[in-house]
N, C-alpha and C positions, 0 to 999 in steps of 0.2 A: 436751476435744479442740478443737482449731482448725480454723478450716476447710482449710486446708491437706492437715490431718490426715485430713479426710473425704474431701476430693479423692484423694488418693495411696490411701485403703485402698481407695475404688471404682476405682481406675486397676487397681489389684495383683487386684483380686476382676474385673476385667475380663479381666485376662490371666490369670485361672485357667479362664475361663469359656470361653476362646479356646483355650488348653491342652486342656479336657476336650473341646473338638470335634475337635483336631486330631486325639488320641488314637485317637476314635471313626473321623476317616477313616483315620485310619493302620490301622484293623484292615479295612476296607473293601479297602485296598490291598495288605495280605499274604491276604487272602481268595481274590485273584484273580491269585496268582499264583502262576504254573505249576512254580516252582521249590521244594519243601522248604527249601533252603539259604537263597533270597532270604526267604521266609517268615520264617525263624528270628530272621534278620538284622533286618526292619521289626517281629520281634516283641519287640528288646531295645530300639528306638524307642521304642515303644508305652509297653512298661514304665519306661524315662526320664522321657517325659511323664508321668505319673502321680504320679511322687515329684515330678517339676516342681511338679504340680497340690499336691500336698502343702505343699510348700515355697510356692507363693501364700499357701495359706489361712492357712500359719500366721504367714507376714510379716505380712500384714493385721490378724491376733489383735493380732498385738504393737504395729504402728499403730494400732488403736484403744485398746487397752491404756496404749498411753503407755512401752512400757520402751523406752528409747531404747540401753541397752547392750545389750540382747540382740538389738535392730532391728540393729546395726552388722555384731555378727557372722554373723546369718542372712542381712547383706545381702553378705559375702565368699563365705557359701557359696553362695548363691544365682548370684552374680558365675562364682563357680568352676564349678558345676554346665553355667551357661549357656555357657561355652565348650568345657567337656569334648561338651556337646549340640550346638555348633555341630559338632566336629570329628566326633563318632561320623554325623551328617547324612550330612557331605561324604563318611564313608568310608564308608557303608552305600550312597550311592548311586553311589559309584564302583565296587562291588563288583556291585549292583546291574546297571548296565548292561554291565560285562564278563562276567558271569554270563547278561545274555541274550543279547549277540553271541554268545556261544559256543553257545546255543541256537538262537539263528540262522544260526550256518553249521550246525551239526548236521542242520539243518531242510534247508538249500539242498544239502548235501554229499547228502544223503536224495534227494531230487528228482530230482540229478543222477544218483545211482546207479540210478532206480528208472528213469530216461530213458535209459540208457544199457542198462540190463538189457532194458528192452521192444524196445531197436533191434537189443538181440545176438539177443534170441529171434526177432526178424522176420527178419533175414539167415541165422542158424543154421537155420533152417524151409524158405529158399530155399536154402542151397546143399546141408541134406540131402538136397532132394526132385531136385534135380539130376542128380547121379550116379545114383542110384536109379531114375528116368525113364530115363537113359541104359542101362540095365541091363535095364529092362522092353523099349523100343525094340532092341535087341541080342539080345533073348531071340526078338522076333517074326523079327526077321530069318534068325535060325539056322531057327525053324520053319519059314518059310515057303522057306529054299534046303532044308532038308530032304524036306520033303514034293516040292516039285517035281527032286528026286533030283537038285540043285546042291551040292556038297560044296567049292567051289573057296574060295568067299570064308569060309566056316565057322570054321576056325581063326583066321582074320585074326579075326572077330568075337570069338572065346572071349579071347582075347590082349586084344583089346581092353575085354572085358567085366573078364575079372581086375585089369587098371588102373584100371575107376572102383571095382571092392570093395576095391581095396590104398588108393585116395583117399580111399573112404567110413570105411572102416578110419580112415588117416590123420588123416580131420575128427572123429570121433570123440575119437581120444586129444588130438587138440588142443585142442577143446572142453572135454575133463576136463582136461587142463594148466590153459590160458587160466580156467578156473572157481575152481581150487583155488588159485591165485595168491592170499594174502591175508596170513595172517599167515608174520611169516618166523622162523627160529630161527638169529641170528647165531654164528656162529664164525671164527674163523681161516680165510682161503682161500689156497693159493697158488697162485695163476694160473698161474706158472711150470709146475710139476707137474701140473695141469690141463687147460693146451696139449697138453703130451709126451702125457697120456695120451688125448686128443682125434688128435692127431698120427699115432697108433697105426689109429685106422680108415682114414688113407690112406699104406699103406706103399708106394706105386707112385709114386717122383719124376718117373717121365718123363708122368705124370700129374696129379699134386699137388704143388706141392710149398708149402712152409708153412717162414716166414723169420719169425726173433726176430730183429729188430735192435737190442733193448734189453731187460734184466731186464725182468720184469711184477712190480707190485708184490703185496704181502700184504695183502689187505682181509678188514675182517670183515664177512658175509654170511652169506646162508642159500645153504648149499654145492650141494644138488639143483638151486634154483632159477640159480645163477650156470652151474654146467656145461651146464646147458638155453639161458642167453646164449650162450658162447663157442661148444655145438655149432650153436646154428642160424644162427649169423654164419656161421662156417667151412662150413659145411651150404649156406647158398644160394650163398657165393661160387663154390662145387662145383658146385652144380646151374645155375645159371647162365651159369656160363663159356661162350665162345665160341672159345677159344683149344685149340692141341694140347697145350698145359701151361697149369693153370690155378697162377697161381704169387700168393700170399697171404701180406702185408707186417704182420706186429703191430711194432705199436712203445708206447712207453709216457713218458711226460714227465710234469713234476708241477707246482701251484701251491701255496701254502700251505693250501687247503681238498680240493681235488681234487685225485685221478688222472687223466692225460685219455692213453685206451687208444685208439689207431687200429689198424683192421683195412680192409686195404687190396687190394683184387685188380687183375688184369689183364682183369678182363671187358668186357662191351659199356659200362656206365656203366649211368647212370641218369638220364634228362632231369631239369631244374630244376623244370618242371610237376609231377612226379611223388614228389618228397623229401616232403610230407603222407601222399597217400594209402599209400603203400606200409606206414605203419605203421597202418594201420586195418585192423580185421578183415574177414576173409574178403575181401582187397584184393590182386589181381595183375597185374600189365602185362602176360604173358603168358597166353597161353588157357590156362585153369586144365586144356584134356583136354592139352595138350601136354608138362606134366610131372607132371600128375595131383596141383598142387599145392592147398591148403587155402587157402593168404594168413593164415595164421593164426603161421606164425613171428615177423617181424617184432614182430606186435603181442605176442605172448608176451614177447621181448623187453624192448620200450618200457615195458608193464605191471610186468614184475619190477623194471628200474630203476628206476622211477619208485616203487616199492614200498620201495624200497631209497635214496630219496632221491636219485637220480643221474637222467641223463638220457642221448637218446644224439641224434644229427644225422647225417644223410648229406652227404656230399660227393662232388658229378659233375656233369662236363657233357655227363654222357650218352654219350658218346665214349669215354674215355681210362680206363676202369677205373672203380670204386666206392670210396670209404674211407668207413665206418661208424665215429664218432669218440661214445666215452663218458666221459663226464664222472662220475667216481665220488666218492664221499666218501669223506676220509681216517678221518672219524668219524662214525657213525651219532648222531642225535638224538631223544632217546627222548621 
């Protein structure tokens, strides 16, 4: 052998030497990680490196050895191996870091829900205790016209008192709506047919009245939850109103991705301050004893679309009426 020949087999036994460490951290590194998948992945690394390791010692054989044909071809497969290992590298650690972003919003999407669950339970604790205070205070009152033989204001109190059990009622079922919001069971809907039979609870036009100015389109959705949309749009425009007719505008237009559904009234508006909060929970502009309401519509709502991949905006300057404008998807994306 020459020395050439000694130089290049300590070069090749160096890179084997460098190979079997790499090996060793590479198992350090699927040891500690949180993923099965990622694991599996740095664990076919591992095992590349090893046949690498193989493929050094047995170059070097043949360099000290002296077979110079057999050096040519173990030096193509060698050539070969090391690029198919450059490329499994790049695709293991691209798989790698999308594997933990995805871990990572899972992680933040977590946080958020558990932040969001601890703020429902602190608001849902105040506005149960609410009504129910309102009802202990009501109860004293009637005893105390009783016993001093005052019977005048009594019924005004009972009257009164049956509005916050019809409200506590009310934050109840809403509380179990707003909860069970999660997974949905898409089908065929038609809005059209859905209106008309929404339409049906207000058959008094000198009252209600309710204008299709254009077809509503066919979406697929989960049908309980879409009818619970269109009732508590049509639902607050009603309860709201300030007018002797409260008169309620659907209209529907389309882009290549979205439906965009406006539901539109004649009521008081709704200030621009006010277009956030109204869709937050247990959130109302007026004193919640004056229509004995929840504030928990809207956000039902906002929740379902948003569940449903769509979205919705209010429109008003407070003044001139309300239009409630949603943004639907023509196709769901699973």
């Amino acid at each position: 052998m020459h020395f050439y020949d000694y130089l290049i087999a300590a070069l090749i036994l160096l890179g084997a030497f460098i190979m079997l460490l790499s090996a060793r951290y590479t198992k350090k590194i699927f040891n500690t990680l949180p993923d099965s998948q990622l694991q599996g992945n740095w664990k076919k690394l591992r095992i590349l490196m090893l046949i690498f390791l193989v493929g050094y010692l047995a170059v070097a054989t043949v360099v000290i050895l002296g077979q110079t044909d057999l050096l040519a071809v173990l030096s193509g497969v060698i050539f070969f191996m090391g690029s198919l290992f450059v490329f499994i590298v790049v695709r293991t650690g691209l798989d790698s870091f999308k594997r933990l972003k995805e871990l990572n919003q899972n992680l933040d999407d977590t946080e958020l829900k558990n932040k969001e669950l601890e703020q429902f339970a602190y608001i849902t604790s105040h506005d149960l205790k609410t009504p129910i205070r309102g009802i202990s205070s009501l109860a004293s009152f009637i005893k105390e016209d009783l016993e001093a033989g005052e019977t005048d204001d009594v019924y005004d109190h009972l009257e009164t008192m049956q509005g916050r059990v019809k409200r506590l009622e009310n934050l109840i079922d809403g509380i179990l709506h707003y909860s069970k919001i999660g997974k949905i069971n898409p089908e065929s809907v038609d809005l059209n047919k859905m209106l008309r039979g929404e339409t049906k609870s207000y058959p008094n036009p000198d009252k209600v009245k309710i204008v299709k100015k254009s077809t509503l389109p066919t979406v697929y959705g989960d049908k309980i939850q879409l009818s619970q949309v269109l009732s508590n749009l049509v639902g607050n425009a009603v309860k709201y109103n300030d007018k002797d007719v409260c008169k309620i505008t659907i209209s529907s237009t389309e882009t290549s991705d979205f439906y965009e559904i406006t539901f539109a009234d004649n009521g008081p508006g709704i200030a621009p301050k006010y277009h956030q909060k109204i869709f937050e929970v247990f959130q109302t502009l007026d004193d919640k004893n004056k229509n004995e309401s929840t504030g928990l519509g809207l956000s039902i709502v906002k929740k379902i679309l948003e569940k449903h991949q769509g979205s919705i905006r209010v429109e008003s300057d407070g003044k001139l009426g309300t239009a409630f404008v949603i943004l639907y998807p023509k196709r769901l994306v699973k």
